[in-house]
N, C-alpha and C positions, 0 to 999 in steps of 0.2 A: 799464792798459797805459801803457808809459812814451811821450811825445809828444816826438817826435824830430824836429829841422827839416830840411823838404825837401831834396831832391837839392838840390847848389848849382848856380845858372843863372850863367849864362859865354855873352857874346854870342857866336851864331855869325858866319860869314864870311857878310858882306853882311846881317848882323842889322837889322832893323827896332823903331825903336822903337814899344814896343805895350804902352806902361799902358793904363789903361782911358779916360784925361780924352782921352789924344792920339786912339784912336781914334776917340772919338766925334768929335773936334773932325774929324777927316779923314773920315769920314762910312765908316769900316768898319764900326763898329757904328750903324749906324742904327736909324731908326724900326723896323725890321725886326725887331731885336732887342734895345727896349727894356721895361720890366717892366709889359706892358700886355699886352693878347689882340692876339696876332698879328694876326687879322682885321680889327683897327682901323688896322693898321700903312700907312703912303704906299705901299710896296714892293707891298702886297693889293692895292690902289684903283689902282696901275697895272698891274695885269693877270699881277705875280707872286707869288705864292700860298704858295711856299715855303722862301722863302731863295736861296741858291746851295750848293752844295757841289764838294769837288774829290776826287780818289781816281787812284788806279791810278798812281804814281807815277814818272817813271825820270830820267833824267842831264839829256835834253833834251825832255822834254815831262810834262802830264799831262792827266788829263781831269778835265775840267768838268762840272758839270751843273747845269741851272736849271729849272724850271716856269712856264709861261706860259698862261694860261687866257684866251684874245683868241678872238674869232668865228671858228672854224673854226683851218684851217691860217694859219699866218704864221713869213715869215722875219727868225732873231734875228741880231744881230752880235752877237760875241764881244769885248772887248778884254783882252790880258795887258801890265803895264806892270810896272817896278821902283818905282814911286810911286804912292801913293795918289789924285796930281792927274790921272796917267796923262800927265801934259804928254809921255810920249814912248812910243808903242805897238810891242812888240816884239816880241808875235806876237798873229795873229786870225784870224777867218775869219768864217763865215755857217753857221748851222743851223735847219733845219727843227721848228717844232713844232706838232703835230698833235693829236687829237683819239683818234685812235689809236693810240697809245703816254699817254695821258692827261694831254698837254698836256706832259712831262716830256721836255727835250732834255738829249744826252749829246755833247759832241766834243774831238776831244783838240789841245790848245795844241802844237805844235811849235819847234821851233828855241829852245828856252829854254838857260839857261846852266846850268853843274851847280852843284848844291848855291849856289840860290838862294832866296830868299824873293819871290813876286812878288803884286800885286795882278789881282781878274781881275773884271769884269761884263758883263752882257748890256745890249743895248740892242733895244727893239721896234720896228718901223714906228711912225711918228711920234716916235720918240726917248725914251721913257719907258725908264728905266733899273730894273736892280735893283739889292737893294743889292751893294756891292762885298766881294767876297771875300778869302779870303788862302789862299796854299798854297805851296807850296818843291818843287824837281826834289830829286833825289837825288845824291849826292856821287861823283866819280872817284877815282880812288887810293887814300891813305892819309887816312885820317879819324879825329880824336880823339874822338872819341865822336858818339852819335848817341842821340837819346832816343826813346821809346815811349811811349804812353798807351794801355793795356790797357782793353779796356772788354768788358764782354758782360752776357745775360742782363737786361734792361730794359724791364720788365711798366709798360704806362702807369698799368694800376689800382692797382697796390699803393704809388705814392707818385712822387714829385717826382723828377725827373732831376737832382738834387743832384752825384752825381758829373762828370756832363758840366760842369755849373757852373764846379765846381770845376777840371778841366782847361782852362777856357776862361780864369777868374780868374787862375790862377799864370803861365801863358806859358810853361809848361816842357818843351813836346812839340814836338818836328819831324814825327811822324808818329803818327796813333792807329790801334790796332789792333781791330777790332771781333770778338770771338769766336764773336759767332753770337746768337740770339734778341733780337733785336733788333725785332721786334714778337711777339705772342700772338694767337693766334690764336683762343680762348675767347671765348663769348659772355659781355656784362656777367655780372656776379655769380656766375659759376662759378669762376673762377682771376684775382681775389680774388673771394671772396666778399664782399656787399656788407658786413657788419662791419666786413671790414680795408679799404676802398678810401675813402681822403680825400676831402675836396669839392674840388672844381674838375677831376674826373679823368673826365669823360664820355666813355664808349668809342663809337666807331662805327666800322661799325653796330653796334647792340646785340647781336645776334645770332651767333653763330659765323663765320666766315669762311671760304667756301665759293669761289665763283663768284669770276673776275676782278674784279667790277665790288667784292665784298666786298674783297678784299684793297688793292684801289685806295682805298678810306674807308678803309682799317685804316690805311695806311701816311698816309697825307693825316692822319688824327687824330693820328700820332704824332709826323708832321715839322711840327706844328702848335705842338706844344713848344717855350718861348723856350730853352730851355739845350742842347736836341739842335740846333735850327737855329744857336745861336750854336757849338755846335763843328765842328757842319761849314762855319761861314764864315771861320772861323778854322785848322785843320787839314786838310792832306789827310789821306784815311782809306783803309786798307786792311780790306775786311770780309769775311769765311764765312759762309754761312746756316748754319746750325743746324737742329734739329727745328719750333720753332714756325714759322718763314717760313714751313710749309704746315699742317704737325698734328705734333701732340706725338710723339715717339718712330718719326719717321720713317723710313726706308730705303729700297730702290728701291724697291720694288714694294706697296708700302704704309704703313701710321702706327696707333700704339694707339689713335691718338685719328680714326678715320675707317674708316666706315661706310659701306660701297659700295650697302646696300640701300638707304639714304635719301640718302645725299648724293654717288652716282655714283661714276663710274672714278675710280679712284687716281689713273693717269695723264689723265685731265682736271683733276683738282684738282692735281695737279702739276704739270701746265702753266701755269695759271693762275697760283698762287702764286710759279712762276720768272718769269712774263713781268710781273707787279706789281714784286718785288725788282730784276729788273733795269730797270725803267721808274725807277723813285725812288728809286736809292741810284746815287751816284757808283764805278760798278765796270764792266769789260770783261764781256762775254759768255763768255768764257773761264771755263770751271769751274774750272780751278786756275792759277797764276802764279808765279813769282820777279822779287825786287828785290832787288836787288844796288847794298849800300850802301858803294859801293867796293871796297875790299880789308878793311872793318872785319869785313861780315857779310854773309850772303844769305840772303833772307826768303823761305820759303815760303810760298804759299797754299796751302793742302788741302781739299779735298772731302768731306767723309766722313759722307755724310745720303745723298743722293738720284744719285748714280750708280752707284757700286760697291758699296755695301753691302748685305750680307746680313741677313734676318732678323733682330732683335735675339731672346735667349734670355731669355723668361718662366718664373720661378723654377716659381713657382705652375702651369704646366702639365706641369714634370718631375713634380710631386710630387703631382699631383693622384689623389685615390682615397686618397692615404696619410696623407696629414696626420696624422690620429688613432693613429696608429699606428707609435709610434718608431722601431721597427726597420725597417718596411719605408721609412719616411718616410726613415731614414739611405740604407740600401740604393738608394734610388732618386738621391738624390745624388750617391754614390759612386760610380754607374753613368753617371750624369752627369757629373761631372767627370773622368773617366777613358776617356771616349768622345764624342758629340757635341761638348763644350766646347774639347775642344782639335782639332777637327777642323782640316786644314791647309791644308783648301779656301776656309775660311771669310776675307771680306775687309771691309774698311769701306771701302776707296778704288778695290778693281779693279786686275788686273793691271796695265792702260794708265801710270795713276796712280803705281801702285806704282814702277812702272820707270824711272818722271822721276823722280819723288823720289830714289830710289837715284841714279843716274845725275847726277842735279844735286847732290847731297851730297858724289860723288867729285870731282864737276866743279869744285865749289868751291873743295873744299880743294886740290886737284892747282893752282888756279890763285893759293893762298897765302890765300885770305880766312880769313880767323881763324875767325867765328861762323857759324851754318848754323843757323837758327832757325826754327822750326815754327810757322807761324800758324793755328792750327786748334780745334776744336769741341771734343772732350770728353778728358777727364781721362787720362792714359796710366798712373799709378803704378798697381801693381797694390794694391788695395786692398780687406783686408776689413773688414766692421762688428765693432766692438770694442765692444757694449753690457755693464752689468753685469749683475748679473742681479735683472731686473724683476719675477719671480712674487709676489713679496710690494706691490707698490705698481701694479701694471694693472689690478687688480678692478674699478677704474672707469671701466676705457675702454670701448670696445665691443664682442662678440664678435671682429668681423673684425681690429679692431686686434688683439687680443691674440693673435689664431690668427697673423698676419701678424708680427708680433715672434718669436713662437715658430720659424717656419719659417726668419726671418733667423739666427735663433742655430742652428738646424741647418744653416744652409746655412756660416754660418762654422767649425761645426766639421768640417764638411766638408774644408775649407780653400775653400773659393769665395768670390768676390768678392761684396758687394751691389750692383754698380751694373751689369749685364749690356748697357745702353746704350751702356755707355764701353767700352774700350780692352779692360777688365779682362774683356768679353763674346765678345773677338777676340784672345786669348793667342799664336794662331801669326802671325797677321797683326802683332803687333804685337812677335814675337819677330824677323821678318822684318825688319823695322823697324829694330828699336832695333841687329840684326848689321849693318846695311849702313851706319848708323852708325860702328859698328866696324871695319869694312872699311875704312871713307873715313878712319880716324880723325877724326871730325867731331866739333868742338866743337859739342854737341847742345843747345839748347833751343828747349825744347816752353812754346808758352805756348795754354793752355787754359782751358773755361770749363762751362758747363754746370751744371754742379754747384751755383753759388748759395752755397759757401764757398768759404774762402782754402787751399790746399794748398803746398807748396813739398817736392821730393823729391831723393832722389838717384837714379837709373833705372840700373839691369843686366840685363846678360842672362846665364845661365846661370853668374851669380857675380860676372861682369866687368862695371865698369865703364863705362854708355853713353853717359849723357849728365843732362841737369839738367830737372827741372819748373817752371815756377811757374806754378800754379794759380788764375786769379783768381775773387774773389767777385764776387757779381753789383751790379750799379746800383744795383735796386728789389726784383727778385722776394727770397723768402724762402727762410734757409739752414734749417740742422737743427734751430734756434733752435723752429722753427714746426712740423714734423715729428718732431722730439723733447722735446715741452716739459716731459715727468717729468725730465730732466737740463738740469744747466746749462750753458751753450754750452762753459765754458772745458772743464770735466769731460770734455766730450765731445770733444771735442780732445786735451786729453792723452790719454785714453786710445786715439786714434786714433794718434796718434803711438807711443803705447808699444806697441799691437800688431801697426804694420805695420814692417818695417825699414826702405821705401825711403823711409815718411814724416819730415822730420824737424823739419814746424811745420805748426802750423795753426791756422786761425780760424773757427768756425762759427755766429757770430752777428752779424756786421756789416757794412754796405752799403757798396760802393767801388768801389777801381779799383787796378791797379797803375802805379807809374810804373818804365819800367823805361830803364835807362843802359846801353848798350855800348861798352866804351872798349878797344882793344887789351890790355890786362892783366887784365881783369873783366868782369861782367857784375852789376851791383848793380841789385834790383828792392825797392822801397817801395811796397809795401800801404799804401793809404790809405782811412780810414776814418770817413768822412762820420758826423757825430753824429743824423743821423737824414733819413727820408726822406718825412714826412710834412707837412711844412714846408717851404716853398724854406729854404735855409740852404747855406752854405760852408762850415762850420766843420768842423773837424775832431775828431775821438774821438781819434784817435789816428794812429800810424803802426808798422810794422812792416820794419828792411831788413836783407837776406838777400843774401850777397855770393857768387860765385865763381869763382875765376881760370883762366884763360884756361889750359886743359891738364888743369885741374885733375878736373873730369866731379866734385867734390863742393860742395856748399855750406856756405858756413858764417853759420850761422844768430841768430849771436852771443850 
């Protein structure tokens, strides 16, 4: 792949300078986050544990958040300054942190300026501080652009947070976007398996991740990480859970990966899992939200795991009984895809949801903002699996693989989608969707994750053009790369490309992130693609950037 140099950086208004020597010499990056075990770090030995981070972003405030592990309850000070010396404090306050919430306080800074960069830290009784953060409000008006740092899907076991590195290394984000899985919930050595999982990558607990107190180590292991604690002392973040935040292949009322005979209520593990995510990650209680970045764009947050969603559809149990038996095995497809699949009841977000989103997309554009941008979980292009054909080289996989290959290529020539998780599993929900777009005439992007490769589409409904995808690849976990390994990642791309029409680039073998630019005339997103994840390393493999202008609902992929 040809290696293309980054988005170009152009200081913003009230920009800080932020090489790496100045901030250490100004003490943003501290001990906290230098290339040592966190737990050695000054920041631990005064009583805070896990960095700072910032999130939820608007004109004139954000929220903060810190972890503080001191004897019981104690009250923190807050300070937000325009300087690292803090010589002049321009908003604070006092919060509470406890033992029940797990030492983890959340409060949000007010009265800030728009589209500022500001420094912020806590201070404990007796004055021990943390390290000092960084985050920026959101802009008013007209705004020349605004950057993104796409990130999701980020398995502590399968390797090094390389990508967060690298966003925190270049300085080229006003705000990161997290797409969801963001921890795993798998006990050691089941997802990776211990083969693939590097040294220095110890999971706790080792175990699955059940109970509160589980989820609370899971998250504590992960934010223990020097490259994920240095991007959130550096960026505010906007985040979605995902499937893993509780169990794999989650929805309301249950997960593929969760067991009510051994490991209790759905909705007590669902509780749990929500009330750890919202304890340690800088984000509102609110299940969904808009930010509204001036009159440039306005950024949703979407829900579409654990409140509105329905059932997801298991290929494997349409077709069960027929497998061995092609005609009936088609027939039963056919019958599926032309009844339950497209049923019109079916939802991923819930009425309630559906109806802001709607409503906030007319809202936007009626009020002139250009972009209307979808921050959410899984993949929207409708997509089927394009394999060639495998009968001559699977003899040596294993039964179920091969019977499970087989069924994929009936289900595509069905015309069914392979990923019944995604979008592609909720056809009216997301035909719903993609018209009310149309309605708003909304300049539409969807940025998505899940998946664990790179996708970029064009989206329509019923012919007509809706709006735009880009699909990122994951951090750490493993693409098709790993799940297809009789094909070669590129092979399997192009042919994905060639037999879906909305697709029209993709990458299914390499670990990253997108960076993505909104400017009044464009929307240009760069895939980037870290040279490996088993090493700490910065470097890059490559880059890929995919441009679309502003009216246009096409890309162009160059």
């Amino acid at each position: 792949m040809t290696i293309q140099p980054p988005l170009a950086t152009q200081p913003s208004r009230n920009a800080l300078s932020l090489d790496r020597r100045s901030l250490f010499r100004a003490g943003v990056l501290g001990a906290g986050l230098a290339a040592i075990p966190l737990s050695a770090a000054a920041s631990v030995m005064r009583g805070f544990t896990h960095g700072v981070a910032s999130g939820e972003p608007g004109a004139t405030h954000v929220l903060l958040w810190t972890r503080y592990a001191g004897e019981g309850a104690a009250t923190l000070r807050f300070e937000v300054s325009e300087s690292a010396d803090f010589g002049k404090v321009v908003s604070g306050g006092e919060v509470q942190s406890s033992p029940d919430r797990d030492g983890c306080v959340k409060s949000v800074a007010n009265g800030l300026e728009p589209d500022r960069w500001y420094y912020y830290r806590f201070i404990a009784p007796g004055g021990a501080m943390s390290d000092i953060g960084r985050t920026r409000t959101l802009p008013v008006g007209d705004s020349a652009r605004f950057r993104l740092a796409v990130v999701g899907c980020s398995n502590f076991g399968f390797g090094w947070f390389n990508a967060y590195a690298h966003i925190a290394e270049t300085d080229q984000t006003d705000l990161v976007i997290h797409t969801g899985d963001y921890i795993y919930e798998y006990g050691a050595g089941t997802y990776p398996e211990v083969k693939d999982a590097p040294p220095g990558r110890r999971l706790g607990p080792q175990s699955e991740i059940v109970a509160l107190a589980d989820y609370r180590l899971r998250y504590a292991t992960y934010r223990s990480d020097p490259d994920l604690q240095r991007l959130h002392q550096l960026f505010p973040m906007v985040a979605v859970p995902d499937d893993h935040e509780s169990a794999n292949d989650a929805y309301r009322d249950g997960a593929e990966n969760h067991q009510p005979e051994t490991e209790g209520s759905w909705d007590g593990r669902k509780r749990a899992a929500m009330q750890a995510y919202r304890e340690w990650m800088p984000i509102s209680d609110e299940p969904w939200a808009k930010y509204d970045i001036g009159t440039l764009a306005t950024i949703f947050r979407l829900e579409t795991r654990l409140v509105g969603r329905d059932k997801p559809f298991d290929v494997s149990d349409i077709i069960k009984g027929v497998e061995g038996d092609p005609g009936r095995l088609a027939a039963a497809l056919d019958s599926f895809r032309d009844g339950a699949w497209r049923n019109p009841e079916r939802s991923l977000m819930g009425a309630e949801q559906e109806a802001w989103l709607y409503r906030g997309m007319r809202d936007s554009r009626a009020a002139g903002t250009i972009w209307q941008v979808l921050a959410q979980q899984v993949v929207m292009t409708s997509m089927t699996l394009s394999l060639p054909d495998l009968d001559g080289v699977i003899a040596s996989l294993p039964d179920n693989v091969r019977q499970r290959l087989k069924v994929v290529n009936a289900a595509t020539r069905a015309g069914l989608p392979f990923n019944m998780d995604a979008w592609d599993g909720y056809p009216a929900a997301r035909s719903r969707l993609l018209g009310a777009a149309q309605d708003a005439d909304a300049n539409l992007v969807v940025l998505a994750g899940d998946s664990h490769n790179g996708w970029a589409s064009n989206l329509d409904r019923a012919g007509a053009p809706a709006g735009i995808e880009f699909a990122g690849h994951s951090v750490t976990s493993p693409g098709a790369e790993y799940y297809l390994p009789l094909i070669k990642p590129q092979d399997f791309a192009e042919r994905q490309v060639a037999g879906n029409v909305q697709l029209q680039w993709a990458d299914t073998g390499q670990r990253g992130y997108m960076a993505v630019e909104l400017t009044p005339a464009r929307v240009t997103t760069e895939y980037r693609f870290l040279q490996g994840i088993k090493t700490r390393s910065t470097v890059l493999a490559g880059t890929k950037r995919i441009t679309s202008e502003a009216g246009s609902q096409t890309l162009d992929v160059g």
